[in-house]
N, C-alpha and C positions, 0 to 999 in steps of 0.2 A: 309555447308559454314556458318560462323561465321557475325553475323549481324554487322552492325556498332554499334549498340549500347551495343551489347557483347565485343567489340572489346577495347569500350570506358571503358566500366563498370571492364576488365578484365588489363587495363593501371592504371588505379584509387586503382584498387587492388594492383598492383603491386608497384606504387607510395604509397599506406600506408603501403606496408610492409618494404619497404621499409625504411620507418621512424620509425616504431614500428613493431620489428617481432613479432607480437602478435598471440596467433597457431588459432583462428578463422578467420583471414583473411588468416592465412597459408592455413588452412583446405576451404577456399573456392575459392583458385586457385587450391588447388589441384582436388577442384569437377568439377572445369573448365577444367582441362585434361584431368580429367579418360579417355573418349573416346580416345584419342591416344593410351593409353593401350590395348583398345580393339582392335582395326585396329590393329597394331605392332605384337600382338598376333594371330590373323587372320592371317594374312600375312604370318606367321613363320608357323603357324599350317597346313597349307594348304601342302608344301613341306616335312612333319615330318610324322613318321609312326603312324600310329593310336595307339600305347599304350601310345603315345604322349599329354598330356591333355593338352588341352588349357588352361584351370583353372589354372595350373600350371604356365605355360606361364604368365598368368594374374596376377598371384600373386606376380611372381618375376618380373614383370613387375612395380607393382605398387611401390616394392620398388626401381626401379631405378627413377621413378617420384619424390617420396618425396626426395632423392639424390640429386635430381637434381633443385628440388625447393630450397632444403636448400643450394646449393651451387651458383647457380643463380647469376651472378650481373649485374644489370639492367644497371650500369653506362657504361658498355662494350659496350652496343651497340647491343649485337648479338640477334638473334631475338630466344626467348623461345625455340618456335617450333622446332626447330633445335636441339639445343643444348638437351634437352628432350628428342626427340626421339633417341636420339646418348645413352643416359643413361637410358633409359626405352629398349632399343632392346641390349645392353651390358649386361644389369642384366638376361633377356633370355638365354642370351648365355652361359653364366657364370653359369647359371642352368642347362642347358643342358649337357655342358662339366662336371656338377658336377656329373651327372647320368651315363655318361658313356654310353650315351645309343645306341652307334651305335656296332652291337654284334661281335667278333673277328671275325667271317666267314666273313662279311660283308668287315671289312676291310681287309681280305684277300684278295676278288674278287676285291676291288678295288684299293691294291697296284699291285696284275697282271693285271688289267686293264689298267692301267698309264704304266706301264713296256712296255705293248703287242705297244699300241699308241707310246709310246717314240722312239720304235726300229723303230715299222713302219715310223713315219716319218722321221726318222736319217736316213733309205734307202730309201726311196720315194724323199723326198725332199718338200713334199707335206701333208694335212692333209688324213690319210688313209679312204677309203670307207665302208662300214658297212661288206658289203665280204670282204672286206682284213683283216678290225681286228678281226671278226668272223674266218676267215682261224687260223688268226695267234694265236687266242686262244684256232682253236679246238672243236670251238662249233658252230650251228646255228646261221644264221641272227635274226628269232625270239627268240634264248636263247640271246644271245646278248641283244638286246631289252630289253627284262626282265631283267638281271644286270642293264644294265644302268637306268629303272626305281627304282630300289632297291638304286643304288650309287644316285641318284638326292636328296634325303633325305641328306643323309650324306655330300654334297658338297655346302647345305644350310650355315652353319657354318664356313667353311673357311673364304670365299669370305666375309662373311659379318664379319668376321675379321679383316680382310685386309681394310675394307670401313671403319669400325669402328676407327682405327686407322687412318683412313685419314681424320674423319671426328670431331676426337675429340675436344673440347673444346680447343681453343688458347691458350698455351700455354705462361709465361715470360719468361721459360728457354729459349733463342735466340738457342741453341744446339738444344733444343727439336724441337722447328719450323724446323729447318734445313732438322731434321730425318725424319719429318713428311711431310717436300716438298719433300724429296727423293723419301719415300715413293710411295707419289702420282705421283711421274714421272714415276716410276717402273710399277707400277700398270697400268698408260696411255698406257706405251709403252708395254706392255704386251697382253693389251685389243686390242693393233692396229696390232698386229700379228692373232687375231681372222680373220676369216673368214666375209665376208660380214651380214648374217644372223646371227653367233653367236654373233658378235657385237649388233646389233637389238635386239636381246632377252635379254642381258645381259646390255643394256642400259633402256629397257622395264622395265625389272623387277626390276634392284637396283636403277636405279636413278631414272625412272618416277614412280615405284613400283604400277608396275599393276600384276597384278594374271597370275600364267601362262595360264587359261583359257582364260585371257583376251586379252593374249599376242597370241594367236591359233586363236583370233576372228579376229583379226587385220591382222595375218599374210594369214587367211584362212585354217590353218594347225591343227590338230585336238593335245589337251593341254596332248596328250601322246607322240604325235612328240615334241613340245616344249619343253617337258621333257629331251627327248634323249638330244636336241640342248644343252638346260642347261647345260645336266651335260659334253657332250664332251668341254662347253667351259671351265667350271670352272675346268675340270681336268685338259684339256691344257693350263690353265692361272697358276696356282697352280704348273706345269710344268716349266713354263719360272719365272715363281717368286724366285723358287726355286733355279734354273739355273744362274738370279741375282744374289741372294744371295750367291754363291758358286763364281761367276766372282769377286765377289766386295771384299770378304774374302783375 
């Protein structure tokens, strides 16, 4: 937690750069971030396969920080924090998507995975049960299991696509505001077709942005179940998004 007089000392900065972008008061707001870099990268790393560097993460991290210092303006009103961590977790991502690093098997299993769920619940009328979409794939409960830890990596990226655009910097374009409230209604109304519990985790994790271990301690549920939870929500939210998108065309 940031003291009052960090708080005082980090406005006073901002108020001379204000008047003179001069790069040594640049250079000591941005020493006053770096930590969001680190959290933001933690965060993302915890869900990503281990050949996944955090360092990396950090790096492309840190240039979404100076981005976002140099585009900044105080007069707006919006509070730093915000807007930062919107530009420091987009430059991750933008890394990640540059790596390619989810492997074509990967997303094999998990356009049949989406496929096997979609059918099932177009017959059921209902979200299907861990035996029905194991039947319908042909595999075990506990291979089941295993994919859907494998897919929970991969469905990190979407969703916080999706939030990223919801959460970007205000726009002048009056068009763009528009796209970007739609956006966020689509995404509401998508989130409220989840389930009681996948809502909770998926509230837990993007908006209060606690860990999913943290998210297991709260729930009592152990942070490879929370896993499953994850990823069946962001596939079936990525499902009805999609479904939007196709109705509104």
């Amino acid at each position: 937690m940031a003291s009052e007089a960090d708080d005082k000392e980090i406005a006073l900065l901002w108020e001379q750069y204000g008047k003179k972008k001069e790069r040594e008061i640049r250079d000591r707001i941005i020493e006053h971030y770096l930590p969001m870099v680190n959290v933001i990268a933690g965060r993302l790393a915890i869900s990503l396969p281990a050949h996944i560097e955090k360092d990396d993460l950090i790096s492309s991290g840190f240039f979404g920080l100076l981005d976002a210092v140099d585009r900044y303006d105080v007069s707006r009103g919006n509070k730093f924090e915000t807007y930062a961590g919107t530009r420091i977790r987009g430059s991750m991502l933008d890394y990640l998507r540059s790596k390619d690093w989810i492997p074509i098997s990967l997303r094999a299993r998990i356009k049949e995975y989406e496929r096997a769920v979609a059918r099932l619940e177009g017959t059921l009328g209902r979200v299907p049960t861990d035996d029905e979409t194991a039947q319908e794939l042909g595999i075990t409960v506990p291979e089941l299991h295993r994919i859907e830890m494998e897919i929970n990596a991969s469905t990190v990226v979407p969703l916080e696509d999706y939030l990223r655009q919801e959460t970007e910097y205000a726009a002048s374009d009056p068009t763009e505001s528009v796209e970007k409230q739609e956006l966020k209604q689509c995404l509401a109304k998508a989130i409220d077709k989840l389930s009681e519990k996948e809502r909770l985790v998926i509230s837990l994790y993007y908006y209060e942005e606690l860990t999913l271990r943290e998210i297991g301690m709260i729930l009592h549920l152990t942070e490879a179940r929370i896993c499953q939870i994850h990823s069946k929500a962001i596939i079936r939210l990525r499902g009805f998004l999609a479904a939007m998108d196709v109705d509104s065309m």
